[in-house]
C-alpha positions in Angstrom: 85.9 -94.3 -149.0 88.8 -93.0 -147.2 91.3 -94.7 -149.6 89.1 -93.1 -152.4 89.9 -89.5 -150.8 93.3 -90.0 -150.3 93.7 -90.9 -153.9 91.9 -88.0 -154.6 93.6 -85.8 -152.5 97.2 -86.9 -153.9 96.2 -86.1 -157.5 95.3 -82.9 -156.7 98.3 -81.9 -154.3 100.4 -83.4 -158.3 98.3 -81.2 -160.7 98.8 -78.2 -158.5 102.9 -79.5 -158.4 102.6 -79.8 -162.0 100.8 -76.3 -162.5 103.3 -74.7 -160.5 106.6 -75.5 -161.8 104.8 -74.3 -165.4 104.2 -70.9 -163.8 107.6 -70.8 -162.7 109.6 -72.0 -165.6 107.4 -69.0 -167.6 108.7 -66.5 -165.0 112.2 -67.6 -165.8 111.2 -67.3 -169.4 109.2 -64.3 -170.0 108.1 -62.8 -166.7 111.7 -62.4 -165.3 113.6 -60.9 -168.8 110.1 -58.2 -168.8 110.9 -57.6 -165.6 114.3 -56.7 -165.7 114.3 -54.9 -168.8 111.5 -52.6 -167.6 113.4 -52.0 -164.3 116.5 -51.4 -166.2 114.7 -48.6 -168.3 113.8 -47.2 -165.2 117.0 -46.9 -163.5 118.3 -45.8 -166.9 115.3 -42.4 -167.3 116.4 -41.5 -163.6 119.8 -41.4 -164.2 118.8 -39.4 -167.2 116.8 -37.2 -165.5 118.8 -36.2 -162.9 121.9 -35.7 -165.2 123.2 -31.8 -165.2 122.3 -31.1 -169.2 118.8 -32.3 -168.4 118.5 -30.8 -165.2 119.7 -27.4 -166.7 117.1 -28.1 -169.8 114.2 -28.6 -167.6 115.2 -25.3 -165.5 115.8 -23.5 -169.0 112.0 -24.8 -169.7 110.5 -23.5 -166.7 112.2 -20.1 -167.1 110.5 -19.7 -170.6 107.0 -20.7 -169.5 107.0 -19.0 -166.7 108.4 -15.7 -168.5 105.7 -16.4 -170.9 102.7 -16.4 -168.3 103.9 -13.4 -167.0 103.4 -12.0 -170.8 100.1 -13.7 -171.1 98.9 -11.9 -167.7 100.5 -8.4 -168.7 98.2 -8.9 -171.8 95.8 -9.9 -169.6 95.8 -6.9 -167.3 96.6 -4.0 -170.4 93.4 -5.4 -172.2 91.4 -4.9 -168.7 92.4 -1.8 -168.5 92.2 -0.7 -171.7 88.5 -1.4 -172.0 87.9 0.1 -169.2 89.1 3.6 -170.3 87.4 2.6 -173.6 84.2 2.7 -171.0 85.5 5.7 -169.5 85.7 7.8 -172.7 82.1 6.9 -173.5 81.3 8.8 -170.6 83.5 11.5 -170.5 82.4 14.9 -170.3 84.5 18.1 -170.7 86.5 19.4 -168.3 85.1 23.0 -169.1 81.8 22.8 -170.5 81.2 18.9 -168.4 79.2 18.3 -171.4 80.1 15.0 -173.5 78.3 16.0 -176.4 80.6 15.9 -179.6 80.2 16.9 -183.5 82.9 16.1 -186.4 84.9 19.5 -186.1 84.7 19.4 -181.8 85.8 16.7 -180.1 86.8 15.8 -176.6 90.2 15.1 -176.4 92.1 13.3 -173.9 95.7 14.4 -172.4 97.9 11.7 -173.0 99.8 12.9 -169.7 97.1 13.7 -167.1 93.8 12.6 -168.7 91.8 15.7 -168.7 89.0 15.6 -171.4 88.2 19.3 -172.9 86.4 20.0 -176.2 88.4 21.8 -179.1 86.7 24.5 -179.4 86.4 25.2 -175.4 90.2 24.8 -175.4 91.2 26.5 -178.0 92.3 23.5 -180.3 92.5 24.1 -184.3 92.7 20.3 -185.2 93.2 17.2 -184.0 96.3 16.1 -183.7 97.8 13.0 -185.6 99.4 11.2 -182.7 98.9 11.9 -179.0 98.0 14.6 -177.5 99.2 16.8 -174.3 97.6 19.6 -172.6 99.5 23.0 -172.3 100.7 22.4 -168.7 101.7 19.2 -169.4 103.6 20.4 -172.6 105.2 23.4 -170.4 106.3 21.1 -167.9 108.0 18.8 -170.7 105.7 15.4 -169.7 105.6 14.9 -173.1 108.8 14.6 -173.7 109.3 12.1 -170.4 106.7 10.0 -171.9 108.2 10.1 -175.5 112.0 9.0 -173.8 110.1 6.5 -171.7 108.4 4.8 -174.5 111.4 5.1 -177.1 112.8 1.3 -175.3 109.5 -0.2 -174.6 107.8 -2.4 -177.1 104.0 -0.9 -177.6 102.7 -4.2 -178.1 101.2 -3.7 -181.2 100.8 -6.3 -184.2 104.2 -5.4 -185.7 106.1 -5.8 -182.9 106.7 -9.4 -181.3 104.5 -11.3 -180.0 106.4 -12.5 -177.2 107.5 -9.1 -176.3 106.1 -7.7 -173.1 103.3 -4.7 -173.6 103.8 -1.0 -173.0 103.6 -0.3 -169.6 102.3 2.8 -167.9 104.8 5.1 -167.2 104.3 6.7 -164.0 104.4 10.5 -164.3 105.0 13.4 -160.9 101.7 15.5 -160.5 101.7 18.7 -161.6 103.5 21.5 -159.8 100.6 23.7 -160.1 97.5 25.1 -158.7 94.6 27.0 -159.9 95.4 30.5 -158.9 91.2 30.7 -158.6 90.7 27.7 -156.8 92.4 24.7 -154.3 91.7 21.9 -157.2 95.5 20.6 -158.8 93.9 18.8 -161.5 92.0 19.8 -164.8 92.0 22.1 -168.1 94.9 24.5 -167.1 96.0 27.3 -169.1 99.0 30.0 -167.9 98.1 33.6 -167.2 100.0 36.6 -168.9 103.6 37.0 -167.2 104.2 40.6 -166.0 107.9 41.7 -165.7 107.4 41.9 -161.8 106.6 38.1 -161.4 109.3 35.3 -160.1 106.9 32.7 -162.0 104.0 31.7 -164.3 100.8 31.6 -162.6 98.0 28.8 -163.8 94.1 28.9 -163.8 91.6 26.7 -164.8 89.5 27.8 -167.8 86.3 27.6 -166.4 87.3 29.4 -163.6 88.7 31.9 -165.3 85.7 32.5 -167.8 84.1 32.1 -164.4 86.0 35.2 -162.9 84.8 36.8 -166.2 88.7 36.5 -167.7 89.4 36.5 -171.3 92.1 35.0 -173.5 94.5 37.9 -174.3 94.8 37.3 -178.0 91.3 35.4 -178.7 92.3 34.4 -182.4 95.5 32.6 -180.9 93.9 30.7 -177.7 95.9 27.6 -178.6 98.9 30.2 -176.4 100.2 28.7 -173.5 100.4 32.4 -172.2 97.0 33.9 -173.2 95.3 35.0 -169.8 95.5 38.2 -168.6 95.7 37.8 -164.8 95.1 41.5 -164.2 92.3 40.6 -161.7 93.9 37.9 -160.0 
């Protein structure tokens, strides 16, 4: 029995001889070559990748995606905000009357400079205008025309203009140099008071606090005047 087992044993210790030198003559054949070839294509995309052109064409990449998330998120934050004026004007009253209550021939209108919301007819306004409109402070103090140079090099982005351009950004505008001569408040409806030859400067009330004051436009056919309240009281 022990002679049978070694006899045993011996065949075994050959066949695993045997199966060994196949599995190493196929890694000289077609293990090693796979080998090498895959090593040397990784040496060779290294190389490659860390060469200047491709290092400069990776950076160039970068740059452009990152400039266009920036884009995407300036989209991103002009759409906020512009539905949440949309939400705004829903609920805006006038500045004069504070009602929000509007027909075809009176509407509330919106200063394009400081955002105060007044009906035509309580401020004196024949039509509506055709592109933006500007209360008569703002218009006397020429924030129009800062606006209209601010926007004349920004892209409005609009359909026609490209689509990778970045959209119009709010340009930031001084607060007014005025005050109601009738009350503390800086903001709202404004409308200058007749100049007398004695004064240094034009003097600025509110509407309602003038109609409050029992005031009157000067000329009442002409209310559109920046000049057109007699200040005889105040």
């Amino acid at each position: 029995e022990q002679q049978l087992s070694f006899i045993h044993s011996n065949d075994l210790l050959q066949e695993l001889q045997r199966k060994q030198r196949v599995l190493y003559k196929l890694e000289l054949q077609v293990l090693k070559p796979q080998i090498e070839t895959l090593l040397y294509k990784t040496l060779a995309e290294k190389v490659k990748y860390a060469s200047p052109y491709e290092t400069n064409e990776r950076n160039q990449t970068k740059k452009i995606l990152d400039g266009y998330q920036a884009i995407l998120k300036q989209k991103r934050e002009t759409a906020t905000a512009w539905q949440a004026q949309l939400e705004q004007d829903m609920d805006a009253v006038c500045d004069i009357c504070n009602d929000g209550e509007v027909t075809p021939d009176n509407q509330i209108l919106f200063c394009e400079a400081c955002n105060v919301a007044v009906h035509q007819r309580c401020y004196g306004i024949a039509s509506v205008p055709a592109g933006d409109y500007f209360c008569r402070a703002c218009i006397y103090f020429k924030r129009d025309q800062v606006l209209a140079r601010g926007r004349s090099g920004m892209h409005t982005g609009g359909k026609g203009d490209d689509a990778d351009a970045p959209p119009r950004r709010k340009i930031e505008l001084q607060p007014l140099p005025i005050c109601c001569e009738l009350c503390p408040m800086k903001h709202g409806a404004f409308v200058q008071t007749q100049i007398e030859e004695y004064q240094m400067r034009a003097k600025w009330v509110h509407v309602v606090c003038a109609k409050w004051h029992g005031l009157n436009y000067v000329n009442v056919e002409k209310t559109s005047n920046s000049i057109s309240i007699s200040d005889s009281t105040i």
